[in-house]
C-alpha positions in Angstrom: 64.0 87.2 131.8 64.6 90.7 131.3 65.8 90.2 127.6 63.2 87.8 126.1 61.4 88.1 123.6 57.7 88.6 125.3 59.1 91.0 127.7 60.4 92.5 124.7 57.8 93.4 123.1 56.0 94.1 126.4 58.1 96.7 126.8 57.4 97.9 123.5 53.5 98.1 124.3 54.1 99.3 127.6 56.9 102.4 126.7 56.4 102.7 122.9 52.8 103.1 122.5 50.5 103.0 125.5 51.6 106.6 125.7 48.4 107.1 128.3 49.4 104.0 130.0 46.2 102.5 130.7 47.4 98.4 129.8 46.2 98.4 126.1 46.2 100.1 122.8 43.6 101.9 121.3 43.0 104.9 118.6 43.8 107.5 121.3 47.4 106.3 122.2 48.2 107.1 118.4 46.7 110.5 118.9 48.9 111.7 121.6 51.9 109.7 120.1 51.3 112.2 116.8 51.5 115.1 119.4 54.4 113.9 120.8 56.5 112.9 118.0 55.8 116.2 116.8 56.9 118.0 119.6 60.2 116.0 120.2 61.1 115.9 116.9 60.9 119.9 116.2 62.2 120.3 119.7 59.2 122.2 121.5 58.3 124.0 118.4 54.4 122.5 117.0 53.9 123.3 112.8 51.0 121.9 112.1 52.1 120.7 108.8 54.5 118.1 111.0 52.0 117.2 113.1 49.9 116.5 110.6 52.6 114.5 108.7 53.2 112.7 111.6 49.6 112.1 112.7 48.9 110.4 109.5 51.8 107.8 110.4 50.0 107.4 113.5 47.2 106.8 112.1 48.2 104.4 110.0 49.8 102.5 112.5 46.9 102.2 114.5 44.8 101.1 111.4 47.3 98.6 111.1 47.8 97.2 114.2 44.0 96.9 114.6 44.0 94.9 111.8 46.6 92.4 112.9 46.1 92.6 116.3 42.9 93.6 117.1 41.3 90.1 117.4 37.7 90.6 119.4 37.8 94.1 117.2 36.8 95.6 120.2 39.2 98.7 119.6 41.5 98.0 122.2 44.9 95.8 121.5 46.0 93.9 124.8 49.4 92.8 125.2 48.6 89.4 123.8 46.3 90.5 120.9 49.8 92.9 120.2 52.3 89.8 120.9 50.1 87.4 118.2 50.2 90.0 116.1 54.0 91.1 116.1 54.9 87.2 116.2 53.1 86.8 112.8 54.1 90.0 111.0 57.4 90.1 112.5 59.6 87.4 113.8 62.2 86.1 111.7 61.2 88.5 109.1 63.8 91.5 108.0 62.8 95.1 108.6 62.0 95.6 104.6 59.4 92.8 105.4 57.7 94.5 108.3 53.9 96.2 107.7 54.4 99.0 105.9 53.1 101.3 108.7 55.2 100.0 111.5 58.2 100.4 108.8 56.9 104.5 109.2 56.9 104.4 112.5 60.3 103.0 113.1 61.9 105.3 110.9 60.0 108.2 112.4 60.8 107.1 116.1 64.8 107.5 114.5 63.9 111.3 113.7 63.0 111.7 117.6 66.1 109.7 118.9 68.3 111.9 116.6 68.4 114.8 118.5 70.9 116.9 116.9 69.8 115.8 113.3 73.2 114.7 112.2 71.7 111.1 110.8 73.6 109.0 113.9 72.5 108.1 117.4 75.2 108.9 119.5 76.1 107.8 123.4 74.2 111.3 124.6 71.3 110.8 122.5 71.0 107.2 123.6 71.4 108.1 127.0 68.5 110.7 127.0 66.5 108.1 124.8 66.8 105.9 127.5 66.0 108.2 130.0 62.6 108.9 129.1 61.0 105.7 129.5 62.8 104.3 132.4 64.9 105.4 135.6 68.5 104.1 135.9 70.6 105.1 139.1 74.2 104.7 137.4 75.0 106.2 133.9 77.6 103.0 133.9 74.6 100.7 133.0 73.6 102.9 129.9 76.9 103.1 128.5 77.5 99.4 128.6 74.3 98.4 127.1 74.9 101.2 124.3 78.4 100.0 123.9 76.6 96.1 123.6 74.2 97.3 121.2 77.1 99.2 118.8 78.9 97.5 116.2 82.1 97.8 115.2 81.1 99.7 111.9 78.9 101.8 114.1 81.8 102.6 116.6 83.4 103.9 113.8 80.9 106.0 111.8 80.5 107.6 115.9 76.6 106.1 116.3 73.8 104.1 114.8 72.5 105.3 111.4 68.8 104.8 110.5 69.5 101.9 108.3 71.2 100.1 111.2 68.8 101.0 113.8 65.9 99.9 111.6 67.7 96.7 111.2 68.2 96.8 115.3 64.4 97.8 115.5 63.6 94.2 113.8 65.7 92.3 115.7 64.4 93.7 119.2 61.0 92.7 118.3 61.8 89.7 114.9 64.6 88.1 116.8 63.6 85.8 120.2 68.1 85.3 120.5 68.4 87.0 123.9 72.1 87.5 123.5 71.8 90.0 120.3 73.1 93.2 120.9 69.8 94.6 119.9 68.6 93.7 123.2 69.7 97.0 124.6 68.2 99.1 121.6 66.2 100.9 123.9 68.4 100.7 127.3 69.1 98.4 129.9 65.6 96.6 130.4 64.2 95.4 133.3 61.5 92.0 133.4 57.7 93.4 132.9 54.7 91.8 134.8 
């Protein structure tokens, strides 16, 4: 089941934040995700003043996951310590009622999807979104799901704004529905072992 909600939020352990891919979090996937925000997000340049902007969101995101997650406080999150966690700080809940750290990150993770900075998340930007994490052999499958995951109102403003993908954000993860058209915020997905 491709669109559930465990293989959901699989996929967000697995292509969100185990950025060294090693089949948990820890303090180190935060680290590199600072680095790489940082990079995307300026476009190849590196200021330290952004990356150290955005390593403090990092940073608080892993303090906060560790707290909620991070049950045998071992240091490292598995996917089920991560699943508990997001299941009791997040489902059913509205993105205004998310941790305040995973709030920062979702906003930030906007900033990096936004390519051209013009405040939407167009088709291209989607596309190349999509594109990093996973490999798709026919462009037709990310159009349709981007085109399943748009609105009407989003059609019409030309993309997603960060309010609405925040709200998107919280349903991928909040929302167990399989049929919501946030499903396909982050492409066409394919069922995680």
């Amino acid at each position: 089941m491709a669109y559930s909600w465990d293989n959901r939020v699989k996929f967000v352990v697995r292509y969100m934040y185990d950025i060294d891919n090693n089949g948990y979090l820890d303090k180190n996937d935060f680290e590199c995700l600072a680095v790489r925000t940082t990079i995307i997000e300026s476009k190849g340049d590196f200021t330290q003043a952004k990356y150290e902007e955005n390593r403090k969101v990092m940073r608080n995101l892993w303090n906060e996951i560790a707290d909620l997650a991070d049950f045998n406080k071992d240091g490292e999150v598995s996917v089920d310590e991560f699943k508990l966690a997001v299941k009791d700080a997040c489902v059913g809940k509205p993105f205004d009622s998310f941790p305040g750290a995973l709030k920062a990150f979702i906003s930030s993770h906007f900033s990096t999807v936004d390519v051209n900075g013009d405040g939407l998340v167009g088709i291209e930007e989607y596309r190349v979104d999509c594109c990093s994490r996973q490999a798709y052999s026919e462009i037709q499958l990310l159009d349709d799901a981007y085109n399943k995951l748009c609105s009407a109102e989003d059609k019409k403003k030309g993309g997603i704004d960060i309010k609405r993908f925040q709200e998107l954000y919280a349903q991928f993860i909040g929302n167990p529905d399989e049929t919501i058209g946030a499903v396909f915020l982050f492409g066409p997905l394919t069922e995680l072992s």
